[in-house]
C-alpha positions in Angstrom: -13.6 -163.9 32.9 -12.4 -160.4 31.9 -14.7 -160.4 28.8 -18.1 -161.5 31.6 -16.7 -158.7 33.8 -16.4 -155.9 31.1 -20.3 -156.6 29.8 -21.8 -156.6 33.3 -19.7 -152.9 33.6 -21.4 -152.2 30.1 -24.6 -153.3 31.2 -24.6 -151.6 34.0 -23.6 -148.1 32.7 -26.0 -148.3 29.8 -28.7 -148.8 32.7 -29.4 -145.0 33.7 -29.2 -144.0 30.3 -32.3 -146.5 29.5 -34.2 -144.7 32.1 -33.8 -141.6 30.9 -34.4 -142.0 27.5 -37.3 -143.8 28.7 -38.4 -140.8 30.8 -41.8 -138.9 29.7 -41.6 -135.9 27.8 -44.0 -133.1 28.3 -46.1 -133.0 25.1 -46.6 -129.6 23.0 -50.0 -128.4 23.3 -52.4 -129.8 20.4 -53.0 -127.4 17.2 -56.3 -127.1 16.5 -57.8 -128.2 13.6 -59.0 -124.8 12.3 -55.3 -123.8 13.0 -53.5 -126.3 10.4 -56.4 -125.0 7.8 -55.9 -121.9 8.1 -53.7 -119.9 5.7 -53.0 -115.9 6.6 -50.8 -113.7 4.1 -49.6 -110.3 4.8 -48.2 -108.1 1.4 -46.7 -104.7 1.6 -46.2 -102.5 -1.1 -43.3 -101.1 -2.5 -39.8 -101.0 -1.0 -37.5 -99.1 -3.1 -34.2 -98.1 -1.4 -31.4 -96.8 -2.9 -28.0 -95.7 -2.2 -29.3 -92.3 -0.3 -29.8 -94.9 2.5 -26.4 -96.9 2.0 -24.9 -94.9 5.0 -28.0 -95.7 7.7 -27.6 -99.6 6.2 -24.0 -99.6 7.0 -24.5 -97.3 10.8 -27.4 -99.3 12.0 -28.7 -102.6 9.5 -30.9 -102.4 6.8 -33.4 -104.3 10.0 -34.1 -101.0 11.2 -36.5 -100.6 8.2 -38.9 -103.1 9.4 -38.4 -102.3 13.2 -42.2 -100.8 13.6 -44.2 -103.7 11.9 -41.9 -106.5 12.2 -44.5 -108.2 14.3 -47.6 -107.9 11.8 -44.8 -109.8 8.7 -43.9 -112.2 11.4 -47.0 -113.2 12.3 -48.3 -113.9 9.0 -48.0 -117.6 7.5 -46.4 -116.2 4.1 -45.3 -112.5 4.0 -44.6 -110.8 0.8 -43.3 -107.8 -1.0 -43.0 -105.9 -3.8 -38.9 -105.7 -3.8 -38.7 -102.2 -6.6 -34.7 -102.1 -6.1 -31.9 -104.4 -6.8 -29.6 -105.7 -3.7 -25.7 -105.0 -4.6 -22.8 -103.3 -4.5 -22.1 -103.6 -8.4 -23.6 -102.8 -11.9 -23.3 -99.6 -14.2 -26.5 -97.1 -14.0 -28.7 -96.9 -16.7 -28.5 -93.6 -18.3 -31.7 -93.6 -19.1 -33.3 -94.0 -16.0 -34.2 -91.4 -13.2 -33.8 -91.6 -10.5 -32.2 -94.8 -10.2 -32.9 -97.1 -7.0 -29.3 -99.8 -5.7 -29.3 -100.7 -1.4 -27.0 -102.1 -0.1 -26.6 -106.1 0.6 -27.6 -105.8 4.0 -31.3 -105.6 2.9 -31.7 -109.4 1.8 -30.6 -110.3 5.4 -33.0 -107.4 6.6 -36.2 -109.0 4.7 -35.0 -112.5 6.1 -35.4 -111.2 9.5 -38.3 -109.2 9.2 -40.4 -112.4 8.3 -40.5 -111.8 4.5 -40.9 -115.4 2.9 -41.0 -113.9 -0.6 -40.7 -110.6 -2.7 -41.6 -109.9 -6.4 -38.7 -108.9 -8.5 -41.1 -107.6 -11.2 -40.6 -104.5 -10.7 -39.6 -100.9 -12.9 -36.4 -100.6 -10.6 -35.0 -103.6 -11.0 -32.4 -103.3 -13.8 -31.9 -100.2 -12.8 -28.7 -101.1 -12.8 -28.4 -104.0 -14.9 -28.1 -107.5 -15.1 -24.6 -107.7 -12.7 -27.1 -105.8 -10.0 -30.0 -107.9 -11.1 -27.6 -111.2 -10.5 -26.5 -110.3 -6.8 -30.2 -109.3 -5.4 -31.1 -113.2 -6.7 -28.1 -114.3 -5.2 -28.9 -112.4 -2.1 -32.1 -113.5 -1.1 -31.2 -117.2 -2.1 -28.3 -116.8 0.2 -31.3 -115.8 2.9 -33.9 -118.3 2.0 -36.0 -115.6 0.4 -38.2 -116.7 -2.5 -38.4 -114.5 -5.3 -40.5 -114.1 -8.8 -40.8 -112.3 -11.8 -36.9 -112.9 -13.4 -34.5 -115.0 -14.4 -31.9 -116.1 -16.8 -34.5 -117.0 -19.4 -38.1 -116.1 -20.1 -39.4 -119.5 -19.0 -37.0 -119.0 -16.0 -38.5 -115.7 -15.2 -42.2 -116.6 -15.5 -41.9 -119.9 -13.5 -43.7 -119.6 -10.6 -42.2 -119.5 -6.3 -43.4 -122.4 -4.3 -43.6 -122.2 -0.5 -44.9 -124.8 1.7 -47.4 -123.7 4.3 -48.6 -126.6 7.2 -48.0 -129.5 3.7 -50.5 -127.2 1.1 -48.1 -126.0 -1.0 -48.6 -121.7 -2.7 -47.3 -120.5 -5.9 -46.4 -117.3 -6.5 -45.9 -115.4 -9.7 -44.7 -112.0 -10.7 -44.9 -109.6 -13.9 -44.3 -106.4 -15.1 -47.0 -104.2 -17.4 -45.3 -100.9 -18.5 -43.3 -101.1 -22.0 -42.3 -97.3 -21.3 -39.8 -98.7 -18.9 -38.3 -101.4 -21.9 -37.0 -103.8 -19.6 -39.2 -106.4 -20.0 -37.6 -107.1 -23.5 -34.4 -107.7 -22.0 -35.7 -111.7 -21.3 -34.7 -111.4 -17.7 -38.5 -109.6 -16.0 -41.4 -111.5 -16.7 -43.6 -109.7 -18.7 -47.2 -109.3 -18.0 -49.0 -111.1 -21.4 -52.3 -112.0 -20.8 -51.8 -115.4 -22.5 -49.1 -116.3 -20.7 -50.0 -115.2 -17.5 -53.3 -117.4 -18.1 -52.0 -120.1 -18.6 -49.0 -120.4 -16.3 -51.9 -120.1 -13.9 -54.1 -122.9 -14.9 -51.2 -125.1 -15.2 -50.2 -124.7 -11.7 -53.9 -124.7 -10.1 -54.5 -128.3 -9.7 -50.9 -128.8 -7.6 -51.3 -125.7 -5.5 -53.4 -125.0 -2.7 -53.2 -121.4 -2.9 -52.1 -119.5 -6.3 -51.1 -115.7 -5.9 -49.9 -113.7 -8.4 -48.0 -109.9 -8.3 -48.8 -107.6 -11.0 -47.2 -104.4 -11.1 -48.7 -101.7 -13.4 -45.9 -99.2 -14.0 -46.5 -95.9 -13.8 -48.1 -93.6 -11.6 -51.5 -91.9 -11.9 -51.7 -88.8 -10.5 -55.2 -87.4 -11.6 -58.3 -90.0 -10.2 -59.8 -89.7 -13.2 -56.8 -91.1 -15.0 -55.4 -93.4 -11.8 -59.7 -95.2 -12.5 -59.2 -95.6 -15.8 -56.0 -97.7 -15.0 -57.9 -100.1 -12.3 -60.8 -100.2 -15.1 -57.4 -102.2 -17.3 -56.2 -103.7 -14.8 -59.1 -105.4 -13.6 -59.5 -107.1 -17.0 -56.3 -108.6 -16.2 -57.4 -109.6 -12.7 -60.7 -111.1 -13.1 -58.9 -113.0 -16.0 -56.3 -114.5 -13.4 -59.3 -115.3 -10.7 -60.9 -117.1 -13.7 -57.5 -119.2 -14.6 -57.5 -120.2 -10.8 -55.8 -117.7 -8.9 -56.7 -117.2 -5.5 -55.3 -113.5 -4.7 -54.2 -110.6 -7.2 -52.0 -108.3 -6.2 -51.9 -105.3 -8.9 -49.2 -103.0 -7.2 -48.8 -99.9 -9.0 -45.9 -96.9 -8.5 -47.0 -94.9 -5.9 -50.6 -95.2 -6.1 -53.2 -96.3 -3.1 -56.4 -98.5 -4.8 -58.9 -100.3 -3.0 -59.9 -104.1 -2.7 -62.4 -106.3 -4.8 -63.6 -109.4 -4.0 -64.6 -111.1 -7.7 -65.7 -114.3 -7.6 -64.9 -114.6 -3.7 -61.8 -114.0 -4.3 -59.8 -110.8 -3.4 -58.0 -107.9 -5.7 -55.5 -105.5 -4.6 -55.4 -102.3 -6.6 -51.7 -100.9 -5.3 -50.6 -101.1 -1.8 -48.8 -97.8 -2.6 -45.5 -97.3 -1.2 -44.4 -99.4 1.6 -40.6 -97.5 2.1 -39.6 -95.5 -0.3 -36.0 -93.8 -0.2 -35.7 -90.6 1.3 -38.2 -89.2 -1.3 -41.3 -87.6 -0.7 -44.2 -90.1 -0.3 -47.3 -89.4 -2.1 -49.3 -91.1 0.6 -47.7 -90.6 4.0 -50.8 -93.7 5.5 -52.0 -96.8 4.0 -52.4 -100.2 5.0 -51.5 -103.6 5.3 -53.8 -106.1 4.3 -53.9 -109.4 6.1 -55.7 -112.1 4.0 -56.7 -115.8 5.6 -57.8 -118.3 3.7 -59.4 -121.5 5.3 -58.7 -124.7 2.8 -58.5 -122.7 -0.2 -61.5 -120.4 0.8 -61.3 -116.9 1.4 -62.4 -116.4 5.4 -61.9 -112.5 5.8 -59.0 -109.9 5.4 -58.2 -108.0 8.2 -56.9 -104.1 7.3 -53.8 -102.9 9.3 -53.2 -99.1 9.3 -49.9 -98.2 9.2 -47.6 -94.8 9.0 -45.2 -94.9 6.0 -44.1 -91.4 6.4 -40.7 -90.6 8.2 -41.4 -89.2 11.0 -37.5 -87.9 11.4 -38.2 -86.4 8.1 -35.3 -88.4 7.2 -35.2 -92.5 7.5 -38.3 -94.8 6.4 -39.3 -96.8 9.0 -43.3 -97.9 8.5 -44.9 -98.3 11.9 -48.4 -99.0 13.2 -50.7 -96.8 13.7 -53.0 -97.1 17.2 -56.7 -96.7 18.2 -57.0 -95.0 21.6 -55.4 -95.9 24.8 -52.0 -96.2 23.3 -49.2 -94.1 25.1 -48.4 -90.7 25.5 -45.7 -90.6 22.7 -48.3 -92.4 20.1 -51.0 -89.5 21.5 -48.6 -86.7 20.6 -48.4 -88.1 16.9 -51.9 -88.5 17.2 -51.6 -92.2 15.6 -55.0 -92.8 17.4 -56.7 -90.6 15.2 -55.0 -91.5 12.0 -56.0 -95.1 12.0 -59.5 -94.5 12.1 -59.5 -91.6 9.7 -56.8 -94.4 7.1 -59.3 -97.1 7.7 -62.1 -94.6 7.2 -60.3 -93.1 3.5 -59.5 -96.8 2.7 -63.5 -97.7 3.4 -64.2 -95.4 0.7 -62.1 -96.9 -2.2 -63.1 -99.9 -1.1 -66.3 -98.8 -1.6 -66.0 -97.8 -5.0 -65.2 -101.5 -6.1 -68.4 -102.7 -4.5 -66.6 -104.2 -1.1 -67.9 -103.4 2.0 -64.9 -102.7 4.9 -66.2 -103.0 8.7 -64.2 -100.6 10.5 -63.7 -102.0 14.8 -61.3 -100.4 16.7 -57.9 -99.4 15.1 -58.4 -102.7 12.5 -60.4 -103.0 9.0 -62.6 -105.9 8.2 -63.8 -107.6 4.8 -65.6 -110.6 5.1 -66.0 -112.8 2.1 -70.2 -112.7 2.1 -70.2 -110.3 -0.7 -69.2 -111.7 -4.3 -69.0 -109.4 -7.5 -69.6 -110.4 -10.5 
């Protein structure tokens, strides 16, 4: 009798919990088809930070950084950078190298908050203070779920390729260095940029990846245009070599230097994104821009051109922030940011121009559309 007793009591209690698991659930609203297609990635040039900036990381978080355009990374489907710094508190300097670029630890959480999915590592300032530094930025972003490419433990290590996973269509990233005048690539830990190898590491990932990107940074800086030209004129036998292996977006990032988009075959090449934040050195371009680039099923659709202000405004602390058409506020009026978008969006027009790509300039934003195809 006790046992009948006890399993109507469970019966009954279990009874109110049926209905509520039962209960309907409102239902999220329905993605679009043209939304799960879609594919948008934002890249920023480069952020070099060194131990000038230590103090502010430690005051106020390395977050502050990314404060004024936090909202364009985060919006993006896969954000990346060009990381030209280690992240760690140890290593010896390299003698040989000046000046020499360290931030603190804090930054890896920084990038993770910003919306940074993945950084290159390929970069002149990354052993600046040698493998012990090298080991902790890895460590680092792992620790903050921040892909990274361009080095490792072992050449094949180092040239393998990133994968992130975007809506089930899966993007592989690579990195590599050009420049023997900075002789670290020789050290087996920075993937070097060989055109062989850079081919075909391509071409063998092409067939499993939706989208194939690839960081290329150039080195060293070209001050004179007719110099900084001939530079793009080598590079771009490296890119168009890369479209041709199957990649989908080039990004050839070069110290300090602003270049203009191509679109070869349909699909697009970056010549340098310039500076991004750069210490508490002097910037050689003080506006630039962010390109946005949105693919639809492995198609280029269009690349939207974000102007931004790089230059530190408290003549002290980088912090990149937007810059605004009219109608923003007071505050952005005084800085005359209204004016500076157009007139970025007009300079970046014309280098555009100059690799046969033709930028629609509406409102405060830049426009490429992918109906003209070079070459």
């Amino acid at each position: 009798m006790k046992t009948t007793t006890y399993f109507l009591i469970f019966l009954f209690l279990l009874i109110p919990c049926s209905i509520t698991l039962a209960a309907p659930t409102p239902k999220a609203a329905p993605t679009s088809k043209l939304d799960t297609e879609e594919i948008s990635i934002v890249a920023v040039g480069d952020i070099t930070i060194g131990s000038n900036l230590t103090p502010f990381i430690e005051r106020q978080g390395a977050g502050a950084f990314f404060e004024g355009i936090a909202s364009i990374i985060q919006a993006a489907d896969v954000a990346t950078a060009s990381l030209n710094t280690s992240i760690s508190d140890r290593g010896e300097p390299d003698p040989s190298r000046d000046p020499r670029f360290r931030a603190a630890p804090g930054l890896a959480r920084a990038l993770a908050n910003a919306g940074f999915d993945a950084v290159s590592l390929a970069t002149p300032h990354i052993l600046d203070f040698g493998i012990e530094a090298l080991e902790d930025t890895v460590t680092n972003l792992e620790w903050y779920n921040v892909k990274y490419m361009g080095v490792g433990k072992s050449p094949a290590a180092a040239n393998a390729p990133a994968w992130l996973e975007v809506n089930t269509k899966k993007i592989a990233m690579f990195a590599y260095l050009r420049g023997n005048e900075f002789n670290i690539a020789s050290l087996d830990r920075v993937a070097a940029a060989a055109y062989s190898q850079m081919v075909r590491a391509v071409q063998e990932v092409d067939s499993a990846a939706e989208l194939v990107i690839v960081w290329l940074h150039w080195g060293k800086r070209d001050v004179e245009p007719t110099t900084q030209q001939a530079s793009i004129g080598r590079q771009r036998i490296f890119a168009h070599a890369l479209i041709n292996a199957g990649a989908d977006l080039v990004l050839c990032q070069q110290l300090h230097t602003l270049g203009g988009i191509e679109l070869y075959k349909g699909k697009p090449i970056v010549y340098s994104l310039a500076d991004f934040i750069y210490d508490t050195y002097s910037l050689q371009y003080a506006r630039t821009v962010i390109p946005k680039v949105t693919f639809v099923e492995g198609t280029l659709k269009s690349i939207e051109l974000i102007p931004i202000l790089v230059d530190k405004l408290d003549k002290s602390i980088p912090q990149p922030i937007l810059l605004k058409a009219k109608g923003s506020t007071a505050e952005d009026a005084d800085k005359n940011l209204e004016e500076s978008a157009i007139e970025t969006l007009q300079e970046y027009q014309k280098r555009c121009a100059a690799l046969k790509t033709e930028v629609i300039i509406e409102g405060e934003r830049g426009w490429i559309s992918n109906v003209h195809k070079s070459q």
